[in-house]
N, C-alpha and C positions, 0 to 999 in steps of 0.2 A: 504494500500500500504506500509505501512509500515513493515509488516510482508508477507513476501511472500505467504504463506497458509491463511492468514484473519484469523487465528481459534486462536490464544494467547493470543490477545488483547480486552479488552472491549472498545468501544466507547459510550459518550454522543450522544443522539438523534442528538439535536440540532447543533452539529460540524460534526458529518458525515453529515446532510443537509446541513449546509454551504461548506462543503466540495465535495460535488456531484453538486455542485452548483444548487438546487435546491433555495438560497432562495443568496443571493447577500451580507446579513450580517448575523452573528450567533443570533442580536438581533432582523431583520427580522423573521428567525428562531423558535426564542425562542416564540417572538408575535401569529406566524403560529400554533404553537405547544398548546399556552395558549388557542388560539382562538377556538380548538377542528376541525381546518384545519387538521391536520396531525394522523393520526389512526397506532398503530400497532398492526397487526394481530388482526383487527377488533374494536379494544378498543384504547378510549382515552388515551393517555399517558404524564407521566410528561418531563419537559423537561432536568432532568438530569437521563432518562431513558438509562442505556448499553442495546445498540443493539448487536445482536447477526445475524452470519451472515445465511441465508438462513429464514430471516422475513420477512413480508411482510408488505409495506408501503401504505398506501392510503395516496396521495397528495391533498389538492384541491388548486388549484393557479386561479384566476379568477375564469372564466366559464369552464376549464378545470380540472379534476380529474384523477389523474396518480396510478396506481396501479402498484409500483414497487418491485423486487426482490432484498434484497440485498443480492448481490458477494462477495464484500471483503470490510472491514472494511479500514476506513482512516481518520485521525482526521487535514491529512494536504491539503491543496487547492490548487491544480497545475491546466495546462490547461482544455479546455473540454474536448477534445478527452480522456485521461486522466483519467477525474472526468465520464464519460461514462461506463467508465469499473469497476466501484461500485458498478451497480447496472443494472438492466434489466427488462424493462415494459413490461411485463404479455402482449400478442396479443389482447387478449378480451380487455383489457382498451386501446392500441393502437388504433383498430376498432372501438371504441366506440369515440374516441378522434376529430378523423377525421370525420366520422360520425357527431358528435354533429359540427364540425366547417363546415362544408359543409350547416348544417341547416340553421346557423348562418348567414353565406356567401347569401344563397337563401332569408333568412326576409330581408337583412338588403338592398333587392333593392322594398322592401314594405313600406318599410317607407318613407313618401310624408317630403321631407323636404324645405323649403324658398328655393326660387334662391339666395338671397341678405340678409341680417343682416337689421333689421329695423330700418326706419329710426329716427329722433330725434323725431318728433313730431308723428311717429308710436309709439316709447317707450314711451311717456307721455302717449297716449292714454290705453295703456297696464294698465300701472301705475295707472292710471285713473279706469278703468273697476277693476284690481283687490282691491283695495281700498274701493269701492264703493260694492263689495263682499261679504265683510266680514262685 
């Protein structure tokens, strides 16, 4: 955003994701990036890698993986709305996004959970049993 075409300027990885607000700090970021969460154009990358605009991002953020385009390049953080016109996620990893939280949504009334937190002399017992376990 800084340069009205995106095409003059290099950016570091790590600040155009803090700046698309995909990560909340650039050392969030930078963690995402070491952790081999962040791909571009297929390959792991370092974290004072210049992007260049028209690459292609794989995000992974939780149980979610964003396959995005980047637009225009920005090293500064304004709103989302904003920080949305950086970049643009690919339909197929959209579909796939929702898709996979729909799965998510359908387990997650499979799983048998307590009515109530156990009680004191349930958690001895617990304490008890695994103790006697090992």
């Amino acid at each position: 955003m800084n340069d009205p075409k995106g095409q003059s300027q290099k950016v570091r990885l790590d600040k155009w994701l803090w700046a698309a607000r995909f990560f909340k700090t650039r050392s969030l970021a930078k963690a995402a990036i070491e952790g081999g969460k962040v791909h571009l154009n297929g390959q792991r990358v370092k974290v004072s890698r210049e992007i260049d605009v028209g690459e292609i991002l794989q995000i992974r953020q939780g149980w979610d993986e964003k396959v995005v385009l980047i637009k225009v390049l920005s090293d500064q953080r304004r709103g989302a709305p904003e920080a949305q016109l950086l970049y643009e996620e690919t339909p197929e990893s959209r579909a796939k996004r929702e898709e996979n939280a729909l799965a998510r949504k359908a387990a997650g009334g499979m799983i048998d959970r307590p009515a109530q937190r156990p009680t004191k002399k349930q958690r001895r017992q617990i304490h008890h049993f695994k103790d006697t376990a090992e």
